[in-house]
MOPAC internal coordinates of N, CA, C and O (Angstrom, degrees):
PM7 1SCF
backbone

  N    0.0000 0     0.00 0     0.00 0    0    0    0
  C    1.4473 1     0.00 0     0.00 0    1    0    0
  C    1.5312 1   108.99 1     0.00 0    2    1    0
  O    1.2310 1   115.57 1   -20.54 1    3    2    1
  N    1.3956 1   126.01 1   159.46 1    3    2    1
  C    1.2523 1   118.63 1  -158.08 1    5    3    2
  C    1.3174 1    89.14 1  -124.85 1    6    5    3
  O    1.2310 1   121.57 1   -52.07 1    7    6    5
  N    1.6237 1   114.61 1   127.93 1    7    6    5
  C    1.4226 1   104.41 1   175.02 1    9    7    6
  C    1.4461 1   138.92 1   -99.76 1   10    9    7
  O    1.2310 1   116.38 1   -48.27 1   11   10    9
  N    1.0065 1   124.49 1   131.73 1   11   10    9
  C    1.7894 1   127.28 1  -155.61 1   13   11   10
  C    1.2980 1   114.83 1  -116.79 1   14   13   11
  O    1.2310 1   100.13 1   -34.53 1   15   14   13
  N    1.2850 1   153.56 1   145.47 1   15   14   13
  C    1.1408 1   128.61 1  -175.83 1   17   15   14
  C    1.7636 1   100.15 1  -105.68 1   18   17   15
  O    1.2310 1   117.50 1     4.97 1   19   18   17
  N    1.5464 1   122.36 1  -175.03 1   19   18   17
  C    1.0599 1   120.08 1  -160.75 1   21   19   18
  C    1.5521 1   117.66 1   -73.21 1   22   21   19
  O    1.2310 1   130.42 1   148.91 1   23   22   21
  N    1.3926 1    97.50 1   -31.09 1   23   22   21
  C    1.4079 1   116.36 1  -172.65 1   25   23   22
  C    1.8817 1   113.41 1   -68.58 1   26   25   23
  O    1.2310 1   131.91 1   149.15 1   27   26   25
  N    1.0723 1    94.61 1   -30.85 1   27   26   25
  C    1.6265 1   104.38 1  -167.92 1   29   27   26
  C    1.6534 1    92.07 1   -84.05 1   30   29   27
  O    1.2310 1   105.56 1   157.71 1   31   30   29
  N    1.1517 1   144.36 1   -22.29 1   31   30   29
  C    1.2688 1   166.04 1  -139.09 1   33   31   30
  C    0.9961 1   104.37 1   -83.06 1   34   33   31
  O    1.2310 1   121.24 1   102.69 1   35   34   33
  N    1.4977 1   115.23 1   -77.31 1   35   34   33
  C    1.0283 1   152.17 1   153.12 1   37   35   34
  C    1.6027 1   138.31 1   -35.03 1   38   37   35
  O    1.2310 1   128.34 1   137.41 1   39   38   37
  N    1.6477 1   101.54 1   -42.59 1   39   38   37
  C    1.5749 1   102.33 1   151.43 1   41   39   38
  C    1.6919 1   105.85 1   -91.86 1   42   41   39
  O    1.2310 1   117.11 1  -173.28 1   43   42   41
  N    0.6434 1   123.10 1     6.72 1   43   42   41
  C    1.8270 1   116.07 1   162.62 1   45   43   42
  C    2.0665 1    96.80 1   -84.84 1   46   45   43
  O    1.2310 1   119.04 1   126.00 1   47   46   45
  N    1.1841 1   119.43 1   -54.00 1   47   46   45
  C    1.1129 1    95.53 1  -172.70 1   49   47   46
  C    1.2680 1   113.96 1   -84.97 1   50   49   47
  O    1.2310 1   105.26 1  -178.76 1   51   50   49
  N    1.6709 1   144.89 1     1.24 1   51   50   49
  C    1.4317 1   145.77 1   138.19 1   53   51   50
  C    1.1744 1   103.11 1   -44.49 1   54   53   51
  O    1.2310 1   109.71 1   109.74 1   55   54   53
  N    1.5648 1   136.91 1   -70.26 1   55   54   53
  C    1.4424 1   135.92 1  -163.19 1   57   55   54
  C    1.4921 1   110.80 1   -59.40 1   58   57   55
  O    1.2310 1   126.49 1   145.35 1   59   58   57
  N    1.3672 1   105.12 1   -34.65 1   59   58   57
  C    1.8727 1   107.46 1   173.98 1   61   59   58
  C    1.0495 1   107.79 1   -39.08 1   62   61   59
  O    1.2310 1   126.11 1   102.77 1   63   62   61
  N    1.9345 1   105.85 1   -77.23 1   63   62   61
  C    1.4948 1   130.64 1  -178.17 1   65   63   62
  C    1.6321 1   119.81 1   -27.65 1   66   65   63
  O    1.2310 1   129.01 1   114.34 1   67   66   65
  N    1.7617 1   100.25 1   -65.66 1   67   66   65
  C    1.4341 1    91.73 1   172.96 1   69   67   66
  C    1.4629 1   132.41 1   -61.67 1   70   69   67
  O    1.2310 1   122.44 1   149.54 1   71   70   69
  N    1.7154 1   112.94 1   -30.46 1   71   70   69
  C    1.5185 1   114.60 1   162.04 1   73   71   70
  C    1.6459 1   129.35 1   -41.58 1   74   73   71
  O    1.2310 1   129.80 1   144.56 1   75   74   73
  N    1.4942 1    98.71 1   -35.44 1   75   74   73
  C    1.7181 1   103.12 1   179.93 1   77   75   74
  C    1.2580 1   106.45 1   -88.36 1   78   77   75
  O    1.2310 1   112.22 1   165.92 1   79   78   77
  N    1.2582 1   132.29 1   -14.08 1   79   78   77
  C    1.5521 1   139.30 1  -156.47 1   81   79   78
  C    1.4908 1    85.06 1   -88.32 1   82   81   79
  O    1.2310 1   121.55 1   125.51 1   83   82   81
  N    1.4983 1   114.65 1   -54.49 1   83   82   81
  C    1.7488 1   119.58 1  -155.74 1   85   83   82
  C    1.4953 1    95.47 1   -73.61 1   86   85   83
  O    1.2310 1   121.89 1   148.72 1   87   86   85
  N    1.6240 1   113.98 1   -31.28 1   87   86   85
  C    1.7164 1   110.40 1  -166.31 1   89   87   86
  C    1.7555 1    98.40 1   -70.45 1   90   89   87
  O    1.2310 1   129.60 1   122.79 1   91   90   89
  N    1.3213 1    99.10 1   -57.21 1   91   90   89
  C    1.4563 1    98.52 1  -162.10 1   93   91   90
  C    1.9082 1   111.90 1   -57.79 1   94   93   91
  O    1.2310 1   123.85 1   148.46 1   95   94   93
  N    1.3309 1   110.22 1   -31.54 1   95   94   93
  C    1.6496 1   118.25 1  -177.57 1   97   95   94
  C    2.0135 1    88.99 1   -61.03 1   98   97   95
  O    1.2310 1   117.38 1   116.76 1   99   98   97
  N    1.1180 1   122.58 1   -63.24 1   99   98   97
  C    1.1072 1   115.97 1  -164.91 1  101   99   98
  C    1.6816 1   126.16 1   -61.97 1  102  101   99
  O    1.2310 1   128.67 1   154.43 1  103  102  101
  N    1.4599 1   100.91 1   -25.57 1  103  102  101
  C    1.5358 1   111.40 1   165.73 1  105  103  102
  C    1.4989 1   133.13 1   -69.15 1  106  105  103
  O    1.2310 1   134.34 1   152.41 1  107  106  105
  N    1.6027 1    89.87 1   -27.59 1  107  106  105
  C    1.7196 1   116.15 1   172.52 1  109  107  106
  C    1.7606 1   102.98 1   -85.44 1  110  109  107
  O    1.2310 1   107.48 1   149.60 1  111  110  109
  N    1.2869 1   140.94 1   -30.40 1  111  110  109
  C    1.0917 1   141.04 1   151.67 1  113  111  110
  C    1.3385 1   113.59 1   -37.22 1  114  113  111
  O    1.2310 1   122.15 1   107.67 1  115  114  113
  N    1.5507 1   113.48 1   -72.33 1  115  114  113
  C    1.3803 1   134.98 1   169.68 1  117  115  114
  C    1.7834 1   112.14 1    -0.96 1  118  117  115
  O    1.2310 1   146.37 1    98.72 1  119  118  117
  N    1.8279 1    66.31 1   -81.28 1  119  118  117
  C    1.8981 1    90.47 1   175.77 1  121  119  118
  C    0.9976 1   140.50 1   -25.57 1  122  121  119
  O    1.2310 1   127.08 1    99.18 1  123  122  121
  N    1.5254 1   103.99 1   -80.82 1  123  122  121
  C    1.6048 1   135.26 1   157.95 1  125  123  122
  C    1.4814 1   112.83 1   -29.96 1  126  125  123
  O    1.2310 1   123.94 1   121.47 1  127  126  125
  N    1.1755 1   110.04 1   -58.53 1  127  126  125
  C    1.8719 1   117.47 1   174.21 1  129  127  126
  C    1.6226 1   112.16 1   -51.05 1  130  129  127
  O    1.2310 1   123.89 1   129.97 1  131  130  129
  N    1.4615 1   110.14 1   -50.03 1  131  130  129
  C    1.7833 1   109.63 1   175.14 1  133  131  130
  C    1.7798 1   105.91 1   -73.30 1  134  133  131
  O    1.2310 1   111.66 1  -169.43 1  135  134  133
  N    0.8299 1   133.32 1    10.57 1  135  134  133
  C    1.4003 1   123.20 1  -156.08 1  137  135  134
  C    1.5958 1    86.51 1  -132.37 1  138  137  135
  O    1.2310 1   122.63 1   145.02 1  139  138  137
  N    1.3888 1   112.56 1   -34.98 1  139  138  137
  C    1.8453 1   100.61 1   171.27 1  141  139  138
  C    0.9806 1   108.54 1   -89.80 1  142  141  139
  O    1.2310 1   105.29 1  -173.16 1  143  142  141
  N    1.1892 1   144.84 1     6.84 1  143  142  141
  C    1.6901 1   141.29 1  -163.55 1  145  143  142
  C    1.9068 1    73.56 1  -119.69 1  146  145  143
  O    1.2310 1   114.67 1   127.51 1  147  146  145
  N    1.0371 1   127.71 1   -52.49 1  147  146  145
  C    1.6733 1   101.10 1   177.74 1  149  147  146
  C    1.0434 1   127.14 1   -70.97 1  150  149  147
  O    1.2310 1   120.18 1   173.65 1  151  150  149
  N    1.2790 1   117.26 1    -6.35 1  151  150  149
  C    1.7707 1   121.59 1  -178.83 1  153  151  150
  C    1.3896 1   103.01 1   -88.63 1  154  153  151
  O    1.2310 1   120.26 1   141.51 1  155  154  153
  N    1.4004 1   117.11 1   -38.49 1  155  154  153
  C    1.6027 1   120.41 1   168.44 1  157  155  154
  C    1.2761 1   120.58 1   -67.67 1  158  157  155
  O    1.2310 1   120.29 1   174.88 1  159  158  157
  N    1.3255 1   117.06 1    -5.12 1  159  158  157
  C    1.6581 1   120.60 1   174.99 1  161  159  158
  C    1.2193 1   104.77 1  -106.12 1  162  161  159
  O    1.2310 1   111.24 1  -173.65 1  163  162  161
  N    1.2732 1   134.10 1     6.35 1  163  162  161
  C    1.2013 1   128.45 1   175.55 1  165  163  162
  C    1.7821 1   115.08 1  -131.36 1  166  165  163
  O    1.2310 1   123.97 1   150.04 1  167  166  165
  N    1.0711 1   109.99 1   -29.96 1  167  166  165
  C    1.6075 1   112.45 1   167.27 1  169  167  166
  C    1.4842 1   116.42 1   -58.22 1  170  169  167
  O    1.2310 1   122.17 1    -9.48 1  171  170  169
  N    0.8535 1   113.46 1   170.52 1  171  170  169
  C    1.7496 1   131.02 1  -155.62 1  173  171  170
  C    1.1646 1   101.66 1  -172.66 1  174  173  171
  O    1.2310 1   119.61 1   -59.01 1  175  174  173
  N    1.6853 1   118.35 1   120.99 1  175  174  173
  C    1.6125 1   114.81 1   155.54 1  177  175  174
  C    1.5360 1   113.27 1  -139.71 1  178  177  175
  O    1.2310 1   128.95 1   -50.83 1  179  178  177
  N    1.4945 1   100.35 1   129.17 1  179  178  177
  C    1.1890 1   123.41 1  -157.90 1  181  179  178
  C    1.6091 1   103.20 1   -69.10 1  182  181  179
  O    1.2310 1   132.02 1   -46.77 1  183  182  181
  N    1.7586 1    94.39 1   133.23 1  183  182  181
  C    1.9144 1    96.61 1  -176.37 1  185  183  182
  C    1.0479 1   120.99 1  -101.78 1  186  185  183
  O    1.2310 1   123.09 1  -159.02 1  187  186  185
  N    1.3284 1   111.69 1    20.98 1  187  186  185
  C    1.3990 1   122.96 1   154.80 1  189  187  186
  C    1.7015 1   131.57 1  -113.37 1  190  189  187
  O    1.2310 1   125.67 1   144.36 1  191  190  189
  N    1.4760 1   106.72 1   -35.64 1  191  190  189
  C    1.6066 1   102.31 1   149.56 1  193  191  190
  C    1.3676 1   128.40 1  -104.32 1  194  193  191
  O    1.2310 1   125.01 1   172.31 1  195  194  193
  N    1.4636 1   107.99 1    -7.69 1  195  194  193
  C    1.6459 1   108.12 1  -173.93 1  197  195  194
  C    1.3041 1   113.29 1    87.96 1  198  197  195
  O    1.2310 1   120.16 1   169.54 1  199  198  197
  N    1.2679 1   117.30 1   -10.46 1  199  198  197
  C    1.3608 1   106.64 1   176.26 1  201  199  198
  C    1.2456 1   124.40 1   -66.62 1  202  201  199
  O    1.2310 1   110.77 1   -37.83 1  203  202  201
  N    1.6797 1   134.96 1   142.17 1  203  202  201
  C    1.3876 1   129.11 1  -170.72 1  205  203  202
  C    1.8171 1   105.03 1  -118.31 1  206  205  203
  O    1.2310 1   131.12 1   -60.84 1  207  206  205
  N    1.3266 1    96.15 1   119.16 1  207  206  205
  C    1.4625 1    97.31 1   174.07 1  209  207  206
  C    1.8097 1   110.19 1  -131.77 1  210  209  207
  O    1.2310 1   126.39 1     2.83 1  211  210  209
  N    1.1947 1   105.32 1  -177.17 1  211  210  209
  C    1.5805 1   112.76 1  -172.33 1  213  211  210
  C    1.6647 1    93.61 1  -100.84 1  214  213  211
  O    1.2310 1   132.73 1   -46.04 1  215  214  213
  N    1.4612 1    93.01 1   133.96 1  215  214  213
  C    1.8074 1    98.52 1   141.75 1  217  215  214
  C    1.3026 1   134.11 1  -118.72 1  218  217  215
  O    1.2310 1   125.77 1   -23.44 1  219  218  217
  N    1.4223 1   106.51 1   156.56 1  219  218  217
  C    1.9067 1    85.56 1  -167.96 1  221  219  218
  C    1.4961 1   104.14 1   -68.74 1  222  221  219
  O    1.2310 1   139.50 1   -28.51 1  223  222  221
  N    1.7621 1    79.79 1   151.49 1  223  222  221
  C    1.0536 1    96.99 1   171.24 1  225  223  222
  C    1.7326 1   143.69 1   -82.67 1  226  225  223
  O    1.2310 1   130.99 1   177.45 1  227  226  225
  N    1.3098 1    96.40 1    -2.55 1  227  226  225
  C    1.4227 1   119.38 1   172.05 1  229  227  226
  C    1.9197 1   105.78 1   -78.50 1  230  229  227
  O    1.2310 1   123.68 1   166.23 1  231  230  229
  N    1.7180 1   110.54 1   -13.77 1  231  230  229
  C    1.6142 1    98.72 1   174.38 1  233  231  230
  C    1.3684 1   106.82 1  -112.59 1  234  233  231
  O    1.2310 1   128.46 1   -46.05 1  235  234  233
  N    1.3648 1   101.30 1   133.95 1  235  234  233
  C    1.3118 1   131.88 1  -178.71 1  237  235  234
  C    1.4205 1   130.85 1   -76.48 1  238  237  235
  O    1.2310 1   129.61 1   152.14 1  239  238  237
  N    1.6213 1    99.08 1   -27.86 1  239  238  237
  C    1.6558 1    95.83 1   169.81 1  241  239  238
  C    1.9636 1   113.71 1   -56.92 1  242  241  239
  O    1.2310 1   126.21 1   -18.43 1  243  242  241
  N    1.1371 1   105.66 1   161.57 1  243  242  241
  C    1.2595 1   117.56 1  -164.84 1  245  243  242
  C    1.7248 1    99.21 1  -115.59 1  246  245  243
  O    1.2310 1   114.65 1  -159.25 1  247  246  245
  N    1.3119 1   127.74 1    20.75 1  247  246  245
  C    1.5137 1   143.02 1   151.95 1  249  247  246
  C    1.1289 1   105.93 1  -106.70 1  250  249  247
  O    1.2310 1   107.27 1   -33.99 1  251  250  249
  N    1.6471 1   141.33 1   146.01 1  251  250  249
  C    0.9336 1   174.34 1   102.45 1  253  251  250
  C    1.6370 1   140.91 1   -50.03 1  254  253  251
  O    1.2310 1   105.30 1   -68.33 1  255  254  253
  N    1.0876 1   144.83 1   111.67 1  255  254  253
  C    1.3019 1   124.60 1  -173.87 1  257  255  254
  C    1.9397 1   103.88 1  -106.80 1  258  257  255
  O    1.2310 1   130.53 1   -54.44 1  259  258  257
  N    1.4817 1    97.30 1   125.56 1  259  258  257
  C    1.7487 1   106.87 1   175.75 1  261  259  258
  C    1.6378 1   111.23 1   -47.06 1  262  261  259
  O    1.2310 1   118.65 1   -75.26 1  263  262  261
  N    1.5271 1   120.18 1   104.74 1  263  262  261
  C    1.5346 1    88.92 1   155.87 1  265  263  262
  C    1.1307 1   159.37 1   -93.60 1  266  265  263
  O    1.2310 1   132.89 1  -137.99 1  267  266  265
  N    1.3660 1    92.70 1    42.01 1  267  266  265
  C    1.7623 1   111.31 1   171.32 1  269  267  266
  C    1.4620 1   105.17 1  -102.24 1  270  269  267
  O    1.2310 1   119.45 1   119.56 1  271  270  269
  N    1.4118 1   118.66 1   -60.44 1  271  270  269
  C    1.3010 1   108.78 1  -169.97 1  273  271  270
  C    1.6281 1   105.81 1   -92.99 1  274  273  271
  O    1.2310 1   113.79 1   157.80 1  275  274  273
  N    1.5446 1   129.35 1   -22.20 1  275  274  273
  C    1.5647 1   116.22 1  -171.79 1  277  275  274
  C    1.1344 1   105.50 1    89.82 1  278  277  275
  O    1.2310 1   116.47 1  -154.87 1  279  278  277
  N    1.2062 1   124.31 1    25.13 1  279  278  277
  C    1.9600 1   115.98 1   172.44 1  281  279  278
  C    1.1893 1    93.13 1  -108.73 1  282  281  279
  O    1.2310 1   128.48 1   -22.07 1  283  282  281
  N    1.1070 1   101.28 1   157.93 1  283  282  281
  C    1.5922 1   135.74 1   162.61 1  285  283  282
  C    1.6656 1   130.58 1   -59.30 1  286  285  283
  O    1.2310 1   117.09 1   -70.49 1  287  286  285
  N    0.8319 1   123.14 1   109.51 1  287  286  285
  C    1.6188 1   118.28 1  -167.38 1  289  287  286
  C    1.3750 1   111.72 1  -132.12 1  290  289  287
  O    1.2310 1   126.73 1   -45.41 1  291  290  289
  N    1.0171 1   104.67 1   134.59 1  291  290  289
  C    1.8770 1   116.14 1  -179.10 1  293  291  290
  C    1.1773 1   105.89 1  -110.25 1  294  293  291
  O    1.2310 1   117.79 1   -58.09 1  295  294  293
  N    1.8801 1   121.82 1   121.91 1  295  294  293
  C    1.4204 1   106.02 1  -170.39 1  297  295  294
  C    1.5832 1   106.20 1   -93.95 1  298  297  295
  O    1.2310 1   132.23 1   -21.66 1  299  298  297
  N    1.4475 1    93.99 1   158.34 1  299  298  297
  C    1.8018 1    96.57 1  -160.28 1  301  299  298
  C    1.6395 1    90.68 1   -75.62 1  302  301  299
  O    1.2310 1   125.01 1     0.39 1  303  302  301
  N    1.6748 1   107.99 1  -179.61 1  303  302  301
  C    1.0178 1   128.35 1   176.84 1  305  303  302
  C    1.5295 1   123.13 1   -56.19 1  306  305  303
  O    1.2310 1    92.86 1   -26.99 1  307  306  305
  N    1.1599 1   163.99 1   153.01 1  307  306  305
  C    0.9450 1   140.94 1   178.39 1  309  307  306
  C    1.5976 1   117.20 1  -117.08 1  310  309  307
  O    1.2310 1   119.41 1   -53.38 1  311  310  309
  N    1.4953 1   118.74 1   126.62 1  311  310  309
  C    1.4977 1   144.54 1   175.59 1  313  311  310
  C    0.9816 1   111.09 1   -31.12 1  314  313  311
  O    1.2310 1   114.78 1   -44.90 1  315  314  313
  N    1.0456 1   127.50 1   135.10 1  315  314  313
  C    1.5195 1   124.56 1   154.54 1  317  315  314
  C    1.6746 1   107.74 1   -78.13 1  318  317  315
  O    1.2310 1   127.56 1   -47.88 1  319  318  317
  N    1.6439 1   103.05 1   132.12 1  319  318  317
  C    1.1200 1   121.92 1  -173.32 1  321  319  318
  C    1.5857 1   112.22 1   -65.71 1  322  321  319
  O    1.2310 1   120.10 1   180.00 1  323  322  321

């Protein structure tokens, strides 16, 4: 058995804790960041009614037609987040 005293113990299992706390916050960051950069590649809002809908994302043209009103929409460039 390896002997440890209580104190050292104890910041081993604080330093654990905060290690998974910092990993997991940063993986959930991760996420969130790829998951809005795909929602922004796929949203569309129409500049003539405002309406916001999805286009697939498998089409590549960079026109769109609203299907509420039937206009034509070119999606703008996209921001850096």
């Amino acid at each position: 058995m390896i002997p440890i005293q209580l104190g050292s113990l104890i910041f081993l299992f604080v330093a654990f804790g905060i290690t998974v706390v910092c990993l997991l916050w940063f993986w959930t960051y991760i996420r969130e960041r790829r998951r809005e950069t795909h929602r922004r590649r796929v949203a569309v809002q129409c500049r003539m009614c405002s309406a916001a809908y999805q286009r697939d994302s498998k089409d590549k043209r960079s026109v769109t037609v609203c299907p509420v009103c039937q206009t034509p929409n070119e999606r703008p460039r996209l921001r850096p987040i």
